[in-house]
DSSP file (Angstrom, degrees, kcal/mol; ACC not computed):
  #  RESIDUE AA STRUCTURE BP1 BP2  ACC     N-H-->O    O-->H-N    N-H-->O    O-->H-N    TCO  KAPPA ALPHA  PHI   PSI    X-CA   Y-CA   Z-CA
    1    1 A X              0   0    0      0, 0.0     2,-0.4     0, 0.0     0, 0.0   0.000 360.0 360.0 360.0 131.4  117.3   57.0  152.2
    2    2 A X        -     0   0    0      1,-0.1     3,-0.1     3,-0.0     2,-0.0  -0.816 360.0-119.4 -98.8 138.2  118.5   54.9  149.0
    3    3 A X        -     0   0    0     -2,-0.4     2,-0.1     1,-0.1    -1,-0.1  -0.164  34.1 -89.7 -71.1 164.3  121.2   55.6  147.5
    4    4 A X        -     0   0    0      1,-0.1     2,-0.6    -2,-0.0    -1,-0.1  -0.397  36.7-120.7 -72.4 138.0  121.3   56.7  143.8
    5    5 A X    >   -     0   0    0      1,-0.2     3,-2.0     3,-0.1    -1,-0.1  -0.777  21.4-139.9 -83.4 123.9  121.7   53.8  141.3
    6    6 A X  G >  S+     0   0    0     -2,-0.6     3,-4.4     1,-0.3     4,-0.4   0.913  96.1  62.5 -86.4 -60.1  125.1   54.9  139.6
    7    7 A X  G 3  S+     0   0    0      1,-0.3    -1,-0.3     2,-0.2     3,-0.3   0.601  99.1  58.0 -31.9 -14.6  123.6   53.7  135.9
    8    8 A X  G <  S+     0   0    0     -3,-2.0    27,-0.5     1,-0.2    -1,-0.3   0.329  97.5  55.6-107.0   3.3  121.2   56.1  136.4
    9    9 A X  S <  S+     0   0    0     -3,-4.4     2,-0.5    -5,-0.1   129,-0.2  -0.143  88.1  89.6-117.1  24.2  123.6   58.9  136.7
   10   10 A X  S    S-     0   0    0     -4,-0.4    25,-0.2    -3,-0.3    23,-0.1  -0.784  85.1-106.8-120.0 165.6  125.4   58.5  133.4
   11   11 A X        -     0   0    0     -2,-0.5     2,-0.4   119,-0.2    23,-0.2  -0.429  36.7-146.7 -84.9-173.8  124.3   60.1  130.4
   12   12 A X        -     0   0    0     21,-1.8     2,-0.8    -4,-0.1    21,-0.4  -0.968  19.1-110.9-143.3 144.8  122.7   57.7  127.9
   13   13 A X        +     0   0    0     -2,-0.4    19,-0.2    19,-0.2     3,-0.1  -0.612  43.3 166.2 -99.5 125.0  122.7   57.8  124.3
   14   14 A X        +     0   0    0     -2,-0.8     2,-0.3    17,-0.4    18,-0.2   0.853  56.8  16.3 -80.6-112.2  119.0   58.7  122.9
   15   15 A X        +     0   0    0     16,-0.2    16,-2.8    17,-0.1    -1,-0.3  -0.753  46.7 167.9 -46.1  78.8  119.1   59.5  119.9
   16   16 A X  E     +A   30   0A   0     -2,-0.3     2,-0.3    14,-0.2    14,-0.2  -0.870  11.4 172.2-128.6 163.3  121.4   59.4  116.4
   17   17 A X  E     -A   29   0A   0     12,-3.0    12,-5.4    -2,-0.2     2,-0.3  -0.822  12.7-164.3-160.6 132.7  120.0   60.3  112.6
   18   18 A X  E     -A   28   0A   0     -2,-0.3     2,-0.5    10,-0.2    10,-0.2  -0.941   5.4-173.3-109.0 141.5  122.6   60.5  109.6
   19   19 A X  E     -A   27   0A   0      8,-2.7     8,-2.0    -2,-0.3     2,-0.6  -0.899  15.5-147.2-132.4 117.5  120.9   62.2  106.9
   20   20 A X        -     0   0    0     -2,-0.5     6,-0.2     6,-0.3    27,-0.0  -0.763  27.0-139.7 -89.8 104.7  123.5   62.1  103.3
   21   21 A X    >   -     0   0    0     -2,-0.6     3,-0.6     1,-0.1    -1,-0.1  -0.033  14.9-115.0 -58.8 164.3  122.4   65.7  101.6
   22   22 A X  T 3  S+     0   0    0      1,-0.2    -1,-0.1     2,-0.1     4,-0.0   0.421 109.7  60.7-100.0  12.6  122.1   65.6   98.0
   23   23 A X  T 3  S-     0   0    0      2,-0.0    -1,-0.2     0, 0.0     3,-0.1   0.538 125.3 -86.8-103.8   0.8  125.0   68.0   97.3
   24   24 A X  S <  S+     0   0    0     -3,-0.6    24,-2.1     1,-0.3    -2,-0.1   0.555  95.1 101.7 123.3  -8.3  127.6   65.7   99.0
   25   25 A X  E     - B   0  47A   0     22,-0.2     2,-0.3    23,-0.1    -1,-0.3  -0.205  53.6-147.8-101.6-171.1  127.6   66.6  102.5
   26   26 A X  E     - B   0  46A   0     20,-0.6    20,-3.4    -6,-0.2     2,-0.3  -0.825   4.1-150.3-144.4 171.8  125.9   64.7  105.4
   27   27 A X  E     -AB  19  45A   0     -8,-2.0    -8,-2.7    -2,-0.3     2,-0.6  -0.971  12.4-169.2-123.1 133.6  124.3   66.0  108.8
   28   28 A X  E     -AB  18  44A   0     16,-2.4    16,-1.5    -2,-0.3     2,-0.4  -0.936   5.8-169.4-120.4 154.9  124.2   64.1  111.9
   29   29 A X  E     -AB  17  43A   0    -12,-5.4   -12,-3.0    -2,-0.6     2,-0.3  -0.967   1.4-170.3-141.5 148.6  122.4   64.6  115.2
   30   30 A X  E     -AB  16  42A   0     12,-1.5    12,-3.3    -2,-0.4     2,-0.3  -0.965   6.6-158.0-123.2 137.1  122.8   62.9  118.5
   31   31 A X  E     - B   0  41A   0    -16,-2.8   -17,-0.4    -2,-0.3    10,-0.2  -0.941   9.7-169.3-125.4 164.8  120.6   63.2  121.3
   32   32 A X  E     - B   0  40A   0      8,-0.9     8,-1.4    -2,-0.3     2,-0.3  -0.539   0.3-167.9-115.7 158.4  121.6   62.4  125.2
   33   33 A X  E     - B   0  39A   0    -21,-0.4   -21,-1.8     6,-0.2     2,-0.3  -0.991   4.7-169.0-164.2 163.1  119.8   62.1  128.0
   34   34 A X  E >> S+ B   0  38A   0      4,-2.6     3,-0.9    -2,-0.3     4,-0.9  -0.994  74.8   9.3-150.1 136.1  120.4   61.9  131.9
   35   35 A X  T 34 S-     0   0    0    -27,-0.5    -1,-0.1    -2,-0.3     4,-0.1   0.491 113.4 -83.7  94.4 -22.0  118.6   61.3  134.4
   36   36 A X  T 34 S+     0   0    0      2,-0.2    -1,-0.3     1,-0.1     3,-0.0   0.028 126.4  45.2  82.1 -21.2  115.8   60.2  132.2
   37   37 A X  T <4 S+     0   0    0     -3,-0.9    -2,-0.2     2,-0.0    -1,-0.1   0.734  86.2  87.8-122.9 -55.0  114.5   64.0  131.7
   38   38 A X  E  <  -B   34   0A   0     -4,-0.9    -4,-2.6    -5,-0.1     2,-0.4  -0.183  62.5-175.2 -37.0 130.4  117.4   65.9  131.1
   39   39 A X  E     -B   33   0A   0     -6,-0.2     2,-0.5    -4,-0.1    -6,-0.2  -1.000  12.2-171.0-136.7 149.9  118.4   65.9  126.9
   40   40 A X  E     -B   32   0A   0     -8,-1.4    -8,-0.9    -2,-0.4     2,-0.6  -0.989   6.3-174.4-126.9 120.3  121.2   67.2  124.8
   41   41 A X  E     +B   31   0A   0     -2,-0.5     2,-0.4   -10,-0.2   -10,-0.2  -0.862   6.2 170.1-129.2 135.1  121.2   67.3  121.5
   42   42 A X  E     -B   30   0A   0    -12,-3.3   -12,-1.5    -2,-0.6     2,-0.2  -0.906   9.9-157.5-159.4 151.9  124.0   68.3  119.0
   43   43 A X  E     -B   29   0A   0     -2,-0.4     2,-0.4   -14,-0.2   -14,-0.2  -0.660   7.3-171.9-130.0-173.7  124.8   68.2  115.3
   44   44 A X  E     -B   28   0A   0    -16,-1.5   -16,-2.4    -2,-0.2     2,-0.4  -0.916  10.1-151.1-152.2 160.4  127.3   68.2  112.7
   45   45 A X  E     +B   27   0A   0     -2,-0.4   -18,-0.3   -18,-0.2     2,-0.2  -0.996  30.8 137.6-148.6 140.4  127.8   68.5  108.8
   46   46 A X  E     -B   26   0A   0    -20,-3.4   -20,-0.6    -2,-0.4     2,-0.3  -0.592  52.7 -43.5-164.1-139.2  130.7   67.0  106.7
   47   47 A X  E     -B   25   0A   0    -22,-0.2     2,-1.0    -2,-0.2     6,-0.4  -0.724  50.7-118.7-120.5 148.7  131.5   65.4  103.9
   48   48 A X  S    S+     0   0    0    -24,-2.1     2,-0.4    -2,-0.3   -23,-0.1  -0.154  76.5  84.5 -74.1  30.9  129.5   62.2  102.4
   49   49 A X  S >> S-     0   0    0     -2,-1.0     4,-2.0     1,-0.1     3,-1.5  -0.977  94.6 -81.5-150.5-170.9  131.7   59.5  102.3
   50   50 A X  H 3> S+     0   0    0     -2,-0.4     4,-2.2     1,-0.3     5,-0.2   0.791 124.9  38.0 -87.7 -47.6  132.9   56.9  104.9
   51   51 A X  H 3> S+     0   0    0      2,-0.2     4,-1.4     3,-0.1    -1,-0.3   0.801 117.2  48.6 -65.3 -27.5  135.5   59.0  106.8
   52   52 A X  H <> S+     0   0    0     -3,-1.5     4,-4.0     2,-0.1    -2,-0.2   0.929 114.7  52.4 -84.8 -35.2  133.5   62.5  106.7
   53   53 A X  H  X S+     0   0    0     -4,-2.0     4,-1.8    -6,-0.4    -2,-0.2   0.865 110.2  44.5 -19.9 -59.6  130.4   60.2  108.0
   54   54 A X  H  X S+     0   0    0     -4,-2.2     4,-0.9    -5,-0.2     3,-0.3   0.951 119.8  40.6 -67.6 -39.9  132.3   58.8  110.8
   55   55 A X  H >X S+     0   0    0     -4,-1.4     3,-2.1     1,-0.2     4,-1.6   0.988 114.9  53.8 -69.2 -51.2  133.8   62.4  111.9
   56   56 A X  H 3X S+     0   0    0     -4,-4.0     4,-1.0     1,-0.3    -1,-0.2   0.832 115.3  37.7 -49.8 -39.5  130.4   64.0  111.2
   57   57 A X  H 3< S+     0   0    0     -4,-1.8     4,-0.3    -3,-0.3    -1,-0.3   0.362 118.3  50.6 -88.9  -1.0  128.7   61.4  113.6
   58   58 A X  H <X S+     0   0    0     -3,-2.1     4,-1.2    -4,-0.9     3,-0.3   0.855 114.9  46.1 -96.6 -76.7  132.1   61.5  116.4
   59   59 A X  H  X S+     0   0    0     -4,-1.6     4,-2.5     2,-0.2     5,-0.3   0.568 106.0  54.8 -87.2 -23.9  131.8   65.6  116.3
   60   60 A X  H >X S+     0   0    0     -4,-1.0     4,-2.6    -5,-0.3     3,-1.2   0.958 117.0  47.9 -45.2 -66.9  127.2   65.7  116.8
   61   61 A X  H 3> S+     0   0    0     -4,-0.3     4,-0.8     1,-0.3     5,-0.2   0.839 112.6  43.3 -43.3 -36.2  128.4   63.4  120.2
   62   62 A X  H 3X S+     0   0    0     -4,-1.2     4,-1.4     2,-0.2    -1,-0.3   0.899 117.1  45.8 -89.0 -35.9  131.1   65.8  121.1
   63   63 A X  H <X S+     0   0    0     -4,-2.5     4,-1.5    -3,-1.2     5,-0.3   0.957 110.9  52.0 -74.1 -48.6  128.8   68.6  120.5
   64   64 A X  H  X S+     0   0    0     -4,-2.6     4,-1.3    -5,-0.3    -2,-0.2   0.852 109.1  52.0 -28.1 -40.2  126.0   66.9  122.4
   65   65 A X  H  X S+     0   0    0     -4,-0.8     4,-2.2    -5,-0.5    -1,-0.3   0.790 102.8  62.4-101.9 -34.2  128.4   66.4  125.4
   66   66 A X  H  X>S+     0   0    0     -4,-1.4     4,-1.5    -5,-0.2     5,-0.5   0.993 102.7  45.7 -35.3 -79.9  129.3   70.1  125.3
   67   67 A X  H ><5S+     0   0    0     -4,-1.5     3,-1.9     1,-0.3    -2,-0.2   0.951 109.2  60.8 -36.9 -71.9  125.9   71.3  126.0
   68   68 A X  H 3<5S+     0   0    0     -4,-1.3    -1,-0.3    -5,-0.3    -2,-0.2   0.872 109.2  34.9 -12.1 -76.0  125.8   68.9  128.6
   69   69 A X  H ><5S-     0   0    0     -4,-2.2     3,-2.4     4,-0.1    -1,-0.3   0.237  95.4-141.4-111.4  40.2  128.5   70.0  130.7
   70   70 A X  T <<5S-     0   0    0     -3,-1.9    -3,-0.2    -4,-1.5    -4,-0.1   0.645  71.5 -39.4  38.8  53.3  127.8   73.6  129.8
   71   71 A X  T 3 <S+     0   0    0     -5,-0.5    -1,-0.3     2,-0.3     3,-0.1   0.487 105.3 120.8  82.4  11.5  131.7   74.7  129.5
   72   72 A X  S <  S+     0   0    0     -3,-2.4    28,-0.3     1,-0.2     2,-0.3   0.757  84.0   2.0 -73.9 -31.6  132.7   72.8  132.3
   73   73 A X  S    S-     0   0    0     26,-0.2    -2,-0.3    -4,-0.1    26,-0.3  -0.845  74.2-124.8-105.7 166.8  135.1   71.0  130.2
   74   74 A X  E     -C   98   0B   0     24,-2.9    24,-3.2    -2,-0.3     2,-0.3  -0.731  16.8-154.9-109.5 138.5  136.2   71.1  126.4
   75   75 A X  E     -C   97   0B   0     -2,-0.2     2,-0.2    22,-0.2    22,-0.2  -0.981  10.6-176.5-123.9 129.0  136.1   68.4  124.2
   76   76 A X  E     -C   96   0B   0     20,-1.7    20,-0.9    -2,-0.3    21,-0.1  -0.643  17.2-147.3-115.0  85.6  138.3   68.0  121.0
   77   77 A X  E     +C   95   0B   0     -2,-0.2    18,-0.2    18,-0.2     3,-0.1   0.107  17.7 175.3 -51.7 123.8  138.1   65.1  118.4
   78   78 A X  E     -     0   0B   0     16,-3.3     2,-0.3     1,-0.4    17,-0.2   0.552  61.0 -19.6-106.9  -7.9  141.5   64.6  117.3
   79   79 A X  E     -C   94   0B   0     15,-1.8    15,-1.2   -24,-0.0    -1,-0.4  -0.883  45.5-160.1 172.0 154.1  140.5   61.3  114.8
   80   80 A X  E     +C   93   0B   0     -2,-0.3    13,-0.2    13,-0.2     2,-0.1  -0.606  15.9 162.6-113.7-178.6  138.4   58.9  114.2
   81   81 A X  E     -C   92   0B   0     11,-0.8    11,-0.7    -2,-0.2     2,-0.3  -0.186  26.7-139.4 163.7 147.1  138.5   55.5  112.2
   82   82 A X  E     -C   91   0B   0      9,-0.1     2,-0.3    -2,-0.1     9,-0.2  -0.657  22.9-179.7 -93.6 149.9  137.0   52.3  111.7
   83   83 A X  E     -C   90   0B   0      7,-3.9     7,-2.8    -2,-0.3     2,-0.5  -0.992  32.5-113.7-138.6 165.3  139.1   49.0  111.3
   84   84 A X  E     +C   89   0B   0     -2,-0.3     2,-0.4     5,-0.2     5,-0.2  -0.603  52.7 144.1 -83.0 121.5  138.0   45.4  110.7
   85   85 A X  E >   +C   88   0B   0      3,-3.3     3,-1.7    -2,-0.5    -2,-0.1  -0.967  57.5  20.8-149.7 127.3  138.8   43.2  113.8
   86   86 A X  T 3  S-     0   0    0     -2,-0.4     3,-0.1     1,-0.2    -1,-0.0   0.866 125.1 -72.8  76.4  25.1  136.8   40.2  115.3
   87   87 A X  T 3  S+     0   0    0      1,-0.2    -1,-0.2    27,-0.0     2,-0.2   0.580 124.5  75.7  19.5  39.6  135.3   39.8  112.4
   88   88 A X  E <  S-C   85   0B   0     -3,-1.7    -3,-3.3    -5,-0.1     2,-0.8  -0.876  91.1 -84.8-153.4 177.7  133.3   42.6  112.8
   89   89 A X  E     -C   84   0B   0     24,-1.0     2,-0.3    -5,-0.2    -5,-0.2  -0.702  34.1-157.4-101.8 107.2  134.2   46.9  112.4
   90   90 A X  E     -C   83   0B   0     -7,-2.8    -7,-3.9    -2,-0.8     2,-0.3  -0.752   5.8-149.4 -83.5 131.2  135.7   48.4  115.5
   91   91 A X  E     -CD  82 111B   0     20,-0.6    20,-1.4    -2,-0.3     2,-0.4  -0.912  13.9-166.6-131.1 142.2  135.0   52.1  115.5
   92   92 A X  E     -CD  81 110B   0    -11,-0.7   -11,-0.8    -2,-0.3     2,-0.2  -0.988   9.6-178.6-143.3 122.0  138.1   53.9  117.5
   93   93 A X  E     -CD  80 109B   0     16,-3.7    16,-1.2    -2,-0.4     2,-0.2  -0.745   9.3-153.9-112.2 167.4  137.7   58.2  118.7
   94   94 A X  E     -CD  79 108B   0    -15,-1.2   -16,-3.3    -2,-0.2   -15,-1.8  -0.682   8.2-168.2-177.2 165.9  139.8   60.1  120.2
   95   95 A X  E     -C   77   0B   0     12,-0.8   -18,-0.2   -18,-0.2    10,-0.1  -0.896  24.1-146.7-131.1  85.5  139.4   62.8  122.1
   96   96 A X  E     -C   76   0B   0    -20,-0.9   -20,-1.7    -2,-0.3     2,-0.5  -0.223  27.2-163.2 -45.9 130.3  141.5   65.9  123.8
   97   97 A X  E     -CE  75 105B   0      8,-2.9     8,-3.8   -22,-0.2     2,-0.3  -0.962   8.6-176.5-126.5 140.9  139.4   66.5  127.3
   98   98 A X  E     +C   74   0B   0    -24,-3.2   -24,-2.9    -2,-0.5     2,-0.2  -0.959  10.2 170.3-144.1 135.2  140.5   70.3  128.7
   99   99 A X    >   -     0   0    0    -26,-0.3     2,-1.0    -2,-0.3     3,-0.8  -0.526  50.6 -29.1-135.6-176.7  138.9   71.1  132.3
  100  100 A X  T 3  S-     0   0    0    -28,-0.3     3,-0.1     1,-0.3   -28,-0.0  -0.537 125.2 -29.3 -45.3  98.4  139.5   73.9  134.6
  101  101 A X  T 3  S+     0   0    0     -2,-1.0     2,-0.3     1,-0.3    -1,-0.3   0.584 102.7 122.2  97.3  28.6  142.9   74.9  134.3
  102  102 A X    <   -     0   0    0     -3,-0.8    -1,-0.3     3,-0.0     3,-0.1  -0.657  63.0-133.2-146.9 135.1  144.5   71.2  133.1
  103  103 A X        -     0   0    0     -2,-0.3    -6,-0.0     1,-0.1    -3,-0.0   0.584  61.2-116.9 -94.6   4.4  146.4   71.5  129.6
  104  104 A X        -     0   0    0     -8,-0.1     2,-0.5     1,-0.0    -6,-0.2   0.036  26.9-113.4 111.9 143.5  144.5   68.5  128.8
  105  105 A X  B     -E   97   0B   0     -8,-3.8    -8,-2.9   -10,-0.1     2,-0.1  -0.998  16.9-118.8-149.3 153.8  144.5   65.1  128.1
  106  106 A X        -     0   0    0     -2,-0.5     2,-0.3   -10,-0.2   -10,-0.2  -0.589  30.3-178.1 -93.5 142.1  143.6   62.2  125.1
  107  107 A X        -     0   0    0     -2,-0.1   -12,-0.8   -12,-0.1     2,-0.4  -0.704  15.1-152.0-116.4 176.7  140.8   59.5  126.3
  108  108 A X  E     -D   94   0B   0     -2,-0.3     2,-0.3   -14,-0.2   -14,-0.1  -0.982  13.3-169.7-147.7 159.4  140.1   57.0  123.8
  109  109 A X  E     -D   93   0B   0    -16,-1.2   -16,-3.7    -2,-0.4     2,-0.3  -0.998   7.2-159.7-159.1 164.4  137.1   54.9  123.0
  110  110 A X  E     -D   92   0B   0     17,-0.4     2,-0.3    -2,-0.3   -18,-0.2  -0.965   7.6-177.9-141.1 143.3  135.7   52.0  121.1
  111  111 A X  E     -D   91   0B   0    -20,-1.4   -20,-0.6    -2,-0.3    13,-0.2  -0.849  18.9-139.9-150.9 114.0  132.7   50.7  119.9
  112  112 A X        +     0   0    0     -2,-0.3     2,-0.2   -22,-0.2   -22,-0.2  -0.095  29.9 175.6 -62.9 172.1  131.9   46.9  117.6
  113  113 A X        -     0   0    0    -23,-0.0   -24,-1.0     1,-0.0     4,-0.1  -0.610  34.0-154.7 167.3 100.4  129.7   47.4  115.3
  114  114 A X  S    S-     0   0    0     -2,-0.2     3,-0.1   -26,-0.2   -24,-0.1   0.832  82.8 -30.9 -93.3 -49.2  128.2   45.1  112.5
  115  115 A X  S    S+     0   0    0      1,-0.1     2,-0.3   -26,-0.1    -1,-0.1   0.351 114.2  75.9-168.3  43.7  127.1   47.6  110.1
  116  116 A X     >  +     0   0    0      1,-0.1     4,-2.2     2,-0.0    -1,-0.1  -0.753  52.1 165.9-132.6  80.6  125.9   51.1  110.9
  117  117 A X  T  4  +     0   0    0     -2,-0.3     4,-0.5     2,-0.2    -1,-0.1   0.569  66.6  66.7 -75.8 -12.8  129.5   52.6  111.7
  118  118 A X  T  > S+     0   0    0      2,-0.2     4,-1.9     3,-0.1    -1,-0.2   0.742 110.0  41.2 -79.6 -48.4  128.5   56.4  111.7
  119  119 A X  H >> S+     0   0    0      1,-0.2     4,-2.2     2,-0.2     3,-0.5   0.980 110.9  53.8 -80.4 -40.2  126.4   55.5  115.1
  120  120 A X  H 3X S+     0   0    0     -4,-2.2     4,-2.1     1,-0.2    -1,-0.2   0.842 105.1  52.2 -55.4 -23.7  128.9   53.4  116.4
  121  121 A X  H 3> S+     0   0    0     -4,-0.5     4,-1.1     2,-0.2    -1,-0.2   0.836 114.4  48.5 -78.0 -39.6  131.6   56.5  116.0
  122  122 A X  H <X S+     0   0    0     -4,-1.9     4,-3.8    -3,-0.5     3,-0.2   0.947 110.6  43.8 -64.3 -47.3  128.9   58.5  118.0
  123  123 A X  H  X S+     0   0    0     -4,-2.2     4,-1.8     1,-0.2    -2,-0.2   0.852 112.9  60.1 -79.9 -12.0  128.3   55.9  120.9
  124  124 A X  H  < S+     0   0    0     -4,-2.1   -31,-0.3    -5,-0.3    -1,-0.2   0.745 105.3  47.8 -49.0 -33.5  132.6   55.6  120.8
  125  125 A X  H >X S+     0   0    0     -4,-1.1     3,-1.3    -3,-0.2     4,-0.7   0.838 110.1  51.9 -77.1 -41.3  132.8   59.3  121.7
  126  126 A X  H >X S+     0   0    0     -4,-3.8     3,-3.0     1,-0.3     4,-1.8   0.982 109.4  44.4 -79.3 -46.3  130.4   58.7  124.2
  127  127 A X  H 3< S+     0   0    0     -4,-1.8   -17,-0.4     1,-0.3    -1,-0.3   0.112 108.8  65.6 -41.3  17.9  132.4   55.5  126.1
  128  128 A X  H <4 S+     0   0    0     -3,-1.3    -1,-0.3    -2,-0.4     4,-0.2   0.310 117.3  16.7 -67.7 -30.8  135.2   57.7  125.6
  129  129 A X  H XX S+     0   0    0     -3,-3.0     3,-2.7    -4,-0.7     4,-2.7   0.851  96.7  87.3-112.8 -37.4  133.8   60.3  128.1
  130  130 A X  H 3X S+     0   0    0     -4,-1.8     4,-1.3     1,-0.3  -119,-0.2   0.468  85.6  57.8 -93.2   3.9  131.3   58.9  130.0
  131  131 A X  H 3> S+     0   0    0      2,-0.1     4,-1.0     3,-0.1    -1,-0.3   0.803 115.0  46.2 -41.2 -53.0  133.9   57.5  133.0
  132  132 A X  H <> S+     0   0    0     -3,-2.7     4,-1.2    -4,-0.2    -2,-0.2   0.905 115.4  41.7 -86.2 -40.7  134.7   61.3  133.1
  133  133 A X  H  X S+     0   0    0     -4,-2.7     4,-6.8     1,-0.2     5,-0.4   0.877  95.0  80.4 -55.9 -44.3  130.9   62.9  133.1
  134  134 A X  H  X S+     0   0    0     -4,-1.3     4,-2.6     1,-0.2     5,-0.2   0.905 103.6  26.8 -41.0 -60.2  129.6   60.5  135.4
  135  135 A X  H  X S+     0   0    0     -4,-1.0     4,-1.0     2,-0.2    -1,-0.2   0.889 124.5  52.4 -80.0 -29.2  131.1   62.3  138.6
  136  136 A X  H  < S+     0   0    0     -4,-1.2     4,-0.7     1,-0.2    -2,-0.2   0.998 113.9  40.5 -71.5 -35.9  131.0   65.7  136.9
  137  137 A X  H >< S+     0   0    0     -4,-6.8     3,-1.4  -128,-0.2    -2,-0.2   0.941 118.1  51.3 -58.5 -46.0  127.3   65.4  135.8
  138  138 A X  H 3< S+     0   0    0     -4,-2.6     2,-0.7    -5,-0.4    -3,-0.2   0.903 109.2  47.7 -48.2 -85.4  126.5   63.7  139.4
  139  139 A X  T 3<        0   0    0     -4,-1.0    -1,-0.2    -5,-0.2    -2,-0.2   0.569 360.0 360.0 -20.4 -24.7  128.3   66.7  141.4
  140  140 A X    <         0   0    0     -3,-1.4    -1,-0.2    -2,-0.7    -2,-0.1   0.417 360.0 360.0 -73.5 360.0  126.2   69.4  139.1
């Protein structure tokens, strides 16, 4: 019997579209996927300009990982923001995680980025988490 290849038990980010409405707003979706078959998809709406972008595309990912682990933990983005570092834009989440009976705790995550910073703030949420999914998604 072979054992499971652990990359192959984490979820994996499918999917992102920002679409900037013409009233002001934007919408994001992110989709996930695990497993290769499994998908999770979630979206978000916020304000059009570089800080509601990034929070609109950190909060699809957090809903996206919701669905996922279907109320088994709570996720809550407490900030985003990008800063210039390395000569390139470091995109920085973070994130209250609340589980069974736990009052909770902050992860943080990061993701470089050259110039699409609304998907990097999505794949940030998900290195934020995906330490912590991995064994719950396995276990499921």
């Amino acid at each position: 019997m072979s054992e499971p290849n652990p990359l192959s038990e984490r979820l994996r980010f499918a999917e992102f579209t920002l679409d900037r409405l013409a009233n002001g707003r934007c919408r994001a979706r992110v989709g996930l996927t695990w497993k290769g078959s499994e998908q999770f998809s979630g979206a978000s709406e916020g304000l059009a300009s570089q800080a509601g972008e990034l929070r609109c595309a950190a909060q699809a990912c957090v809903n996206a990982l919701g669905e996922a682990v279907q109320g088994g933990l709570g996720f809550e983005l407490l900030g985003v923001k990008a800063v210039r570092a390395f000569d390139a834009t470091v995109v920085i989440v973070s994130l209250l995680v609340q589980g069974e009976g736990s009052s909770g705790h902050r992860v943080v995550g990061s993701y470089l980025t050259d110039n699409d910073t609304a998907r990097g703030a999505a794949l940030a949420v998900l290195n934020a988490t995906n330490r912590i999914l991995g064994n719950r998604l396995f276990m499921r």
